[in-house]
C-alpha positions as CSV (number, residue, x, y, z in Angstrom):
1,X,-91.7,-54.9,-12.9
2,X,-94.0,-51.9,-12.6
3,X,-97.0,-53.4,-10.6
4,X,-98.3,-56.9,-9.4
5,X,-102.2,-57.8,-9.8
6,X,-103.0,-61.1,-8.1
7,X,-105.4,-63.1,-10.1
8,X,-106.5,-65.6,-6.8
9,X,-106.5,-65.9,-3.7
10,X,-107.2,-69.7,-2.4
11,X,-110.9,-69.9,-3.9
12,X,-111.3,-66.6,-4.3
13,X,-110.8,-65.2,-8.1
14,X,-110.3,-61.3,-9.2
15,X,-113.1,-61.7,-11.1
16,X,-115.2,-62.2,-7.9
17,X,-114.0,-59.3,-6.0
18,X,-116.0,-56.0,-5.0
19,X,-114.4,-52.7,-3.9
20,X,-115.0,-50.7,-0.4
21,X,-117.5,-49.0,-2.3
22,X,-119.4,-51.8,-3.9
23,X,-119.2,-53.3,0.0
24,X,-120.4,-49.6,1.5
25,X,-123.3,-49.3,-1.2
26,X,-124.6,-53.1,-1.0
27,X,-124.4,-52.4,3.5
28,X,-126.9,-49.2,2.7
29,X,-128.8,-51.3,0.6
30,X,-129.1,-54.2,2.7
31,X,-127.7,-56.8,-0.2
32,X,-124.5,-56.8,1.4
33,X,-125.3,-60.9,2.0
34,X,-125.7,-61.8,-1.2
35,X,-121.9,-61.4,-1.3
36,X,-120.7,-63.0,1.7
37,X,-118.9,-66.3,1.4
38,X,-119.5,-69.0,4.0
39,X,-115.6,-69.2,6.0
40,X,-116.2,-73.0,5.9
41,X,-115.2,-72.7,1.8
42,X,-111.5,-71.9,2.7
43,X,-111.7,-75.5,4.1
44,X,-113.0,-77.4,0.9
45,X,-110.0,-79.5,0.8
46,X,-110.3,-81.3,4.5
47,X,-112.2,-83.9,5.0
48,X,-115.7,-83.6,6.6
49,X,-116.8,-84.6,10.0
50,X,-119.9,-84.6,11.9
51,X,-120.0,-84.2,16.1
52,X,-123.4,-86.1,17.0
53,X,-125.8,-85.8,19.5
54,X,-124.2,-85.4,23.2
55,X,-120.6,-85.0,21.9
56,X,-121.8,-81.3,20.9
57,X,-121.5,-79.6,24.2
58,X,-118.0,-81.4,25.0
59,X,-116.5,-80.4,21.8
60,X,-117.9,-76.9,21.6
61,X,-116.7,-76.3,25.2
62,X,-113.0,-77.6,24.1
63,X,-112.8,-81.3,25.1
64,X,-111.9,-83.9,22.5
65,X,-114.6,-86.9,21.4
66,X,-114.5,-90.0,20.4
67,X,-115.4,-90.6,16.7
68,X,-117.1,-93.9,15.9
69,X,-118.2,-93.8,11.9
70,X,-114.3,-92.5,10.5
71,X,-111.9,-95.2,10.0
72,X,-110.4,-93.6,6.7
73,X,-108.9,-90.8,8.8
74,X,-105.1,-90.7,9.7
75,X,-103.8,-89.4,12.8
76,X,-102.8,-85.8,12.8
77,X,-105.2,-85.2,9.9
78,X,-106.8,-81.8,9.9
79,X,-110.7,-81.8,9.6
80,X,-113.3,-79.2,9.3
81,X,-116.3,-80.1,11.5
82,X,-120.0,-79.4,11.3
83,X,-123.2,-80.3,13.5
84,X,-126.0,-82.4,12.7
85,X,-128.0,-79.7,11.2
86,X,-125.1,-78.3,8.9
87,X,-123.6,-75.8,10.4
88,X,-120.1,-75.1,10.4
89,X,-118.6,-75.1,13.8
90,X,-114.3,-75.3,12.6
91,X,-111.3,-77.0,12.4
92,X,-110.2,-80.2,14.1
93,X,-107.6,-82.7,14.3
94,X,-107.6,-86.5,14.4
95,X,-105.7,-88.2,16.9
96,X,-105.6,-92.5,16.3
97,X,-104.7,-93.4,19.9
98,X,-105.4,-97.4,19.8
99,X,-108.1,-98.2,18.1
100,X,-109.8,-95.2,19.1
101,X,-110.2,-92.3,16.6
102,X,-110.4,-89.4,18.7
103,X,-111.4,-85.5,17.6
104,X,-109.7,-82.6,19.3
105,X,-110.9,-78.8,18.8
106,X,-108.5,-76.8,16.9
107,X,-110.1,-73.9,15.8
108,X,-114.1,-72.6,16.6
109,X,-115.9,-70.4,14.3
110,X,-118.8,-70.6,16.5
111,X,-121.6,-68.4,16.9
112,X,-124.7,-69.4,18.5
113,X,-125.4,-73.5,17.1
């Protein structure tokens, strides 16, 4: 074998790659956006969960919460985790202690929610 070319990466196709220069030319140009990915697409395959109302704080500072509307969730499960309003905040993992279905913080991809 004389070279390797990767076709995909997770989502991410060839075919929807830019260079350094395409990146350096769309940053001058300010359309550098139009380009960026959300990080939450890497995460397509976890299920969804939403932290409510008071439980925000808590689980943005690190503690876990206690999760009332997921039964179909298994213990140990990894879950990617938004807000109310959408936003992405990161990764969690269930934890079925009981009959409580409880959400720990894994992973934050924070930035100002």
């Amino acid at each position: 074998m004389s070279f390797l070319i990767r076709t995909r990466v997770g989502p991410f196709p060839l075919t929807e790659g830019i260079t350094l220069e395409e990146i350096n030319d769309r940053l001058e140009k300010g359309t550098l956006s139009s380009v960026i990915r959300p990080v939450d697409i890497l995460f397509n395959d976890y299920n969804r969960v939403v932290v409510e109302g008071r439980a925000l704080p808590g689980f943005l500072n690190g503690a876990p919460v206690v999760l009332h509307k997921f039964t179909t969730l298994k213990n140990n499960e990894a879950v990617r985790v938004y807000a109310e309003t959408g936003a992405f905040l990161g990764l969690g993992r269930i934890l079925v202690r009981g009959n409580k279905m409880i959400l720990r913080p894994d992973k934050l991809f924070v930035s100002g929610v």
